[in-house]
KOLVEX-555953 format. One record per residue: residue number from 1; residue in one letter; chain; x, y, z of N, C-alpha, C in turn. Coordinates in Angstrom, 2 decimals. Layout:
! residues N
{num = NUM, residuo = a, cadena = A, nx = X, ny = Y, nz = Z, cax = X, cay = Y, caz = Z, cx = X, cy = Y, cz = Z};
...
***
This chain:
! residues 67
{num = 1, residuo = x, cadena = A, nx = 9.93, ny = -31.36, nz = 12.38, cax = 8.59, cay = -31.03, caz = 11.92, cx = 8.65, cy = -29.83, cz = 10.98};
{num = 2, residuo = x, cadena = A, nx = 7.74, ny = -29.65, nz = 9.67, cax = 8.24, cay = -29.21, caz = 8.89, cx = 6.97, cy = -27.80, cz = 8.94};
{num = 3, residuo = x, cadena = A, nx = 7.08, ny = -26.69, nz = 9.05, cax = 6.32, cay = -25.40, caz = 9.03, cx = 5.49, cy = -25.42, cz = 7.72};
{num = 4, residuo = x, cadena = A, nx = 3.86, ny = -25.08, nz = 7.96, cax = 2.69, cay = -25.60, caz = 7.71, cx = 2.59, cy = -24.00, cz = 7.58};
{num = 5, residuo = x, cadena = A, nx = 2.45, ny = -23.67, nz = 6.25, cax = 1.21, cay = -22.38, caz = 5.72, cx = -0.40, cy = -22.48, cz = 6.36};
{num = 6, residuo = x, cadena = A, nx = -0.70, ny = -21.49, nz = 7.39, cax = -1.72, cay = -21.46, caz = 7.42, cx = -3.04, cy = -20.27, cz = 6.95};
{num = 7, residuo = x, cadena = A, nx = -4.10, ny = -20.22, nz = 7.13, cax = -4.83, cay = -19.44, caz = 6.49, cx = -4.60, cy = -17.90, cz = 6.79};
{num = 8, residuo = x, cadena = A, nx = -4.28, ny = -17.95, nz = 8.54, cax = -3.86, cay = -16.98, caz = 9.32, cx = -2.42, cy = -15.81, cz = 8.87};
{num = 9, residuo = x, cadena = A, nx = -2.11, ny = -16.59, nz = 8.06, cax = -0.67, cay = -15.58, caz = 7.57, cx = -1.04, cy = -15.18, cz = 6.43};
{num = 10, residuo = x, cadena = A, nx = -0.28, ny = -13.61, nz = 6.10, cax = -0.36, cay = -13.14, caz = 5.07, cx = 0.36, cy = -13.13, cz = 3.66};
{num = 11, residuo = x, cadena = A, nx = 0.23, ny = -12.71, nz = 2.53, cax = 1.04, cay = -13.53, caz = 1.72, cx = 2.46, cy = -13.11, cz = 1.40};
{num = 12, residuo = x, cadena = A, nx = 2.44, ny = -11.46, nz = 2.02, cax = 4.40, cay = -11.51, caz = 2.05, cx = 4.68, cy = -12.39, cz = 3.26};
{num = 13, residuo = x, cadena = A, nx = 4.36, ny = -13.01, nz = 4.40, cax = 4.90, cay = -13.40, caz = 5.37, cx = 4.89, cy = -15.05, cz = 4.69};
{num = 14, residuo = x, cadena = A, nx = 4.27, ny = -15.57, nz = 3.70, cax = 4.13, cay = -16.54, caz = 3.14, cx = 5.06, cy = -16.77, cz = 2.48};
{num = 15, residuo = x, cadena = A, nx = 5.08, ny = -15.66, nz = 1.09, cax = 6.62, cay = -15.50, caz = 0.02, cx = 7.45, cy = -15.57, cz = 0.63};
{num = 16, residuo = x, cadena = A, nx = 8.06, ny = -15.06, nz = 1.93, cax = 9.05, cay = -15.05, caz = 2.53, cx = 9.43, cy = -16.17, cz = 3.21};
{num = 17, residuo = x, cadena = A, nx = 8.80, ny = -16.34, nz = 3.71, cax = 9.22, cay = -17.97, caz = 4.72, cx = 9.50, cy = -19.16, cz = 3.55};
{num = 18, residuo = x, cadena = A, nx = 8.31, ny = -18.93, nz = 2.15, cax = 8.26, cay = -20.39, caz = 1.28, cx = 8.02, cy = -19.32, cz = -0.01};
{num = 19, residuo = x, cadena = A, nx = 9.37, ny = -18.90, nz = -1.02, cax = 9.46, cay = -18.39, caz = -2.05, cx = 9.19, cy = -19.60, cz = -2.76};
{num = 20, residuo = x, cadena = A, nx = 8.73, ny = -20.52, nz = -3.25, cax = 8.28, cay = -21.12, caz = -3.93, cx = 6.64, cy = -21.12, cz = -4.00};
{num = 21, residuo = x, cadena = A, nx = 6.73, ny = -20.20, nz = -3.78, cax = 4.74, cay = -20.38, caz = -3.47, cx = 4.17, cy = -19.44, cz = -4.74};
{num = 22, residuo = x, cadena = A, nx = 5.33, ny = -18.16, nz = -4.17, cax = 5.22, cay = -17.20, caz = -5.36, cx = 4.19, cy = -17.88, cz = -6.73};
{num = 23, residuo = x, cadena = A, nx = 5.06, ny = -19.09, nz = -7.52, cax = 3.88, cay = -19.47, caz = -8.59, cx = 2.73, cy = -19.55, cz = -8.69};
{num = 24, residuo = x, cadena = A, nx = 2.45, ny = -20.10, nz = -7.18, cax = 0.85, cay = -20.72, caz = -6.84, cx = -0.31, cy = -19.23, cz = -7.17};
{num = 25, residuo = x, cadena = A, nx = 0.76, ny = -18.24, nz = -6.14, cax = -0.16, cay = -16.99, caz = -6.02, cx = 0.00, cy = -16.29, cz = -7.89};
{num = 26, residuo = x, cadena = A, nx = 0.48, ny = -16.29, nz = -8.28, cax = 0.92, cay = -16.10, caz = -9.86, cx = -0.18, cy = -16.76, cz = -11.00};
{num = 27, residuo = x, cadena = A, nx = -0.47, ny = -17.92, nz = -10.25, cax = -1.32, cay = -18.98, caz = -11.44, cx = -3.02, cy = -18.44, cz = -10.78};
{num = 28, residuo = x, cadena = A, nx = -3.05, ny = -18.19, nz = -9.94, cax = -4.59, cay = -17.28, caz = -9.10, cx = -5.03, cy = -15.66, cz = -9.34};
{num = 29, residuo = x, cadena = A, nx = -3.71, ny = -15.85, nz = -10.02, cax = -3.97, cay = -14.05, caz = -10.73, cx = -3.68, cy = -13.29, cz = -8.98};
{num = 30, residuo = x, cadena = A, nx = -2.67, ny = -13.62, nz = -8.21, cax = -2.65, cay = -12.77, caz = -6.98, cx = -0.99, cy = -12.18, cz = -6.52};
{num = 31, residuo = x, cadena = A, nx = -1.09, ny = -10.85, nz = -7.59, cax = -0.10, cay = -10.70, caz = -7.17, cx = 0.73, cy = -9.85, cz = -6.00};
{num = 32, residuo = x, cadena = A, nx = 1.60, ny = -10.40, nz = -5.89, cax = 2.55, cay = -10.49, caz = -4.52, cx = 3.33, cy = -8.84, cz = -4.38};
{num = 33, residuo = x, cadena = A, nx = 3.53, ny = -8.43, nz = -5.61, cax = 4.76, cay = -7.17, caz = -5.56, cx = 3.49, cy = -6.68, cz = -5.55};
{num = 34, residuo = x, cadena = A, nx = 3.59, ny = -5.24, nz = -5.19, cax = 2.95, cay = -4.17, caz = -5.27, cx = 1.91, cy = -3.73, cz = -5.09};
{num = 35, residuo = x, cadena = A, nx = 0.72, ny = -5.31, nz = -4.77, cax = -0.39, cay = -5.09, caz = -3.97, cx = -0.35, cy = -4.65, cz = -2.32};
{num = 36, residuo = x, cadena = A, nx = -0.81, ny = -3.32, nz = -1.82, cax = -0.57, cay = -3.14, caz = -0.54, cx = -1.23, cy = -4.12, cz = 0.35};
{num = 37, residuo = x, cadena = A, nx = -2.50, ny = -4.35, nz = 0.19, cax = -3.57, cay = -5.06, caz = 0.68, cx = -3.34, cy = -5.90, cz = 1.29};
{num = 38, residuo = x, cadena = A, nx = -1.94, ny = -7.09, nz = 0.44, cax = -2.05, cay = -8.51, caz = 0.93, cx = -0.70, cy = -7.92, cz = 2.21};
{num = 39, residuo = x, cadena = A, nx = -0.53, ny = -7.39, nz = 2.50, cax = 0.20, cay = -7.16, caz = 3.91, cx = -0.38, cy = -6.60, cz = 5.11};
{num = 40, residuo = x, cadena = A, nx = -1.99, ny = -6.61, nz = 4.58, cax = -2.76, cay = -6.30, caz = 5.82, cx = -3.72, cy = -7.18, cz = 6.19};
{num = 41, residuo = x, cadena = A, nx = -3.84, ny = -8.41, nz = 4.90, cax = -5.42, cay = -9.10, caz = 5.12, cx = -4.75, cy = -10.45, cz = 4.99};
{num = 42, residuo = x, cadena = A, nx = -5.22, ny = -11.46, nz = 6.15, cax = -4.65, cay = -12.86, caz = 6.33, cx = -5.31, cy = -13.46, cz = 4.95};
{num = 43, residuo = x, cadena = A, nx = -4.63, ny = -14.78, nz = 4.36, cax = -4.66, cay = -15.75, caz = 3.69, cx = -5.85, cy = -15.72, cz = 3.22};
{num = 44, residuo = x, cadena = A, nx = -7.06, ny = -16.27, nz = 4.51, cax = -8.36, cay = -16.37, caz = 3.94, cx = -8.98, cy = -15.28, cz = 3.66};
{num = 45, residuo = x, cadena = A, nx = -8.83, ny = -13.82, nz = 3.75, cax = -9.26, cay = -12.94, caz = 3.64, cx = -8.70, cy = -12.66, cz = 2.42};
{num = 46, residuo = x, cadena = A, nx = -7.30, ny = -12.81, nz = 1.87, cax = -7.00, cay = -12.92, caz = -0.25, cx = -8.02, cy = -13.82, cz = -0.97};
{num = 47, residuo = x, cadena = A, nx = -8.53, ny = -15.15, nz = -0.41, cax = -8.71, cay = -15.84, caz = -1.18, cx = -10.58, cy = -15.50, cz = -1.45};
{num = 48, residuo = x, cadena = A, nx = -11.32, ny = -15.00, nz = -0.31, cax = -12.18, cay = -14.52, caz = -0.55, cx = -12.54, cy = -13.35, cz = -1.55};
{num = 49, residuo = x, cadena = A, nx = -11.29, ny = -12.24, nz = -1.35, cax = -11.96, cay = -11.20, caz = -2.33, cx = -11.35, cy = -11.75, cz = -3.96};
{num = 50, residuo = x, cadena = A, nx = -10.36, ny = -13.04, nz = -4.16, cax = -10.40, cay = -13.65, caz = -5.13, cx = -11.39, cy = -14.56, cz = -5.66};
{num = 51, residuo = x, cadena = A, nx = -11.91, ny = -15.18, nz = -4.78, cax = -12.98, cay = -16.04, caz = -5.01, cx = -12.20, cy = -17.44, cz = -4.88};
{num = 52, residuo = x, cadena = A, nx = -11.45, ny = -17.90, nz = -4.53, cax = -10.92, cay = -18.65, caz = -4.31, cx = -10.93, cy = -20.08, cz = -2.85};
{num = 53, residuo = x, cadena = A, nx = -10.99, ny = -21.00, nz = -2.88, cax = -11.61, cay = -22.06, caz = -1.97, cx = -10.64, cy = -21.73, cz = -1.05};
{num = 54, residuo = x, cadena = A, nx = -10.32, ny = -21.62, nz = 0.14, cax = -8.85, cay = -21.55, caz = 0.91, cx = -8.21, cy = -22.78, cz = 1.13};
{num = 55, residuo = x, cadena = A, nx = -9.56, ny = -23.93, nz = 1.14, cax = -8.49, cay = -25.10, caz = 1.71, cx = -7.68, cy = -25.89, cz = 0.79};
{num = 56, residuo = x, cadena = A, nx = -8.66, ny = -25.81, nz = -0.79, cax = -7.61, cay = -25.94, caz = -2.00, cx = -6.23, cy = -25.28, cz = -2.32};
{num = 57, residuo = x, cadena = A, nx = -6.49, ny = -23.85, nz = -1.88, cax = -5.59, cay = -22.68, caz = -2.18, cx = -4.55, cy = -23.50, cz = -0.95};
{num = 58, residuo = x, cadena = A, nx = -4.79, ny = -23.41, nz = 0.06, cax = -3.92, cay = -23.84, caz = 1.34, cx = -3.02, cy = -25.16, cz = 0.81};
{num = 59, residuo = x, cadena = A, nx = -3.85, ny = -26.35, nz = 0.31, cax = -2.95, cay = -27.68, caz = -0.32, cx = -1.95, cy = -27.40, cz = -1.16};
{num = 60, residuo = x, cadena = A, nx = -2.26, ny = -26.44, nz = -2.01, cax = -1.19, cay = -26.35, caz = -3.36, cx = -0.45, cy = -25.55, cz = -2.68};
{num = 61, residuo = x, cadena = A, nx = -0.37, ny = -24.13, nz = -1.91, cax = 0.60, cay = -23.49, caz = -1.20, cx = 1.50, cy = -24.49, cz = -0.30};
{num = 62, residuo = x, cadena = A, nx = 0.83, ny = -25.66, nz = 1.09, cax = 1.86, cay = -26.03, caz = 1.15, cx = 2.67, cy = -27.03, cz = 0.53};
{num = 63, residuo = x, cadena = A, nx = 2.22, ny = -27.70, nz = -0.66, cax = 2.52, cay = -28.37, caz = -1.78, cx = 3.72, cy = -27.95, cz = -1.87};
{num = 64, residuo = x, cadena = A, nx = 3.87, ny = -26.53, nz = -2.65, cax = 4.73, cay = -25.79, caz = -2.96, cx = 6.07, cy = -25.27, cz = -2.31};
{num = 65, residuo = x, cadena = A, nx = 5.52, ny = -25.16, nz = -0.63, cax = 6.10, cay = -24.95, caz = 0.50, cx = 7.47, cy = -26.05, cz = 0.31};
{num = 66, residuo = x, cadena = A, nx = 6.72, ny = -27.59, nz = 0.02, cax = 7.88, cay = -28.59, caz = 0.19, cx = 9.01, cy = -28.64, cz = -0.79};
{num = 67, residuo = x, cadena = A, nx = 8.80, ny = -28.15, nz = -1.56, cax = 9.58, cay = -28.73, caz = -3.01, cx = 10.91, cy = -27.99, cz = -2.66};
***
């Protein structure tokens, strides 16, 4: 069974497990280095102060996850 990005994780714990995602968060304008923030606020809590749908955001992350 193959490990499923959920909304609940944050996005270094994301980059890390599935470095291919990196793009996804890249093409959302959300970046990964040097924002402190995204190592304190789960998934759906980035995609809100982006404005961003989570469950769209969630498909293409684990999209990305597989490749």
């Amino acid at each position: 069974m193959t490990a499923s990005i959920t909304a609940e994780m944050t996005v270094p714990e994301i980059v890390e497990k599935f470095p291919n995602t990196e793009s996804v968060f890249d093409r959302h304008g959300i970046k990964v280095i040097g924002y402190q923030a995204l190592s304190m606020e789960n998934l759906s809590a980035t995609a809100r102060v982006h404005q961003l749908n989570i469950d769209e955001l969630l498909k293409e992350l684990n999209k990305a996850s597989a490749q």
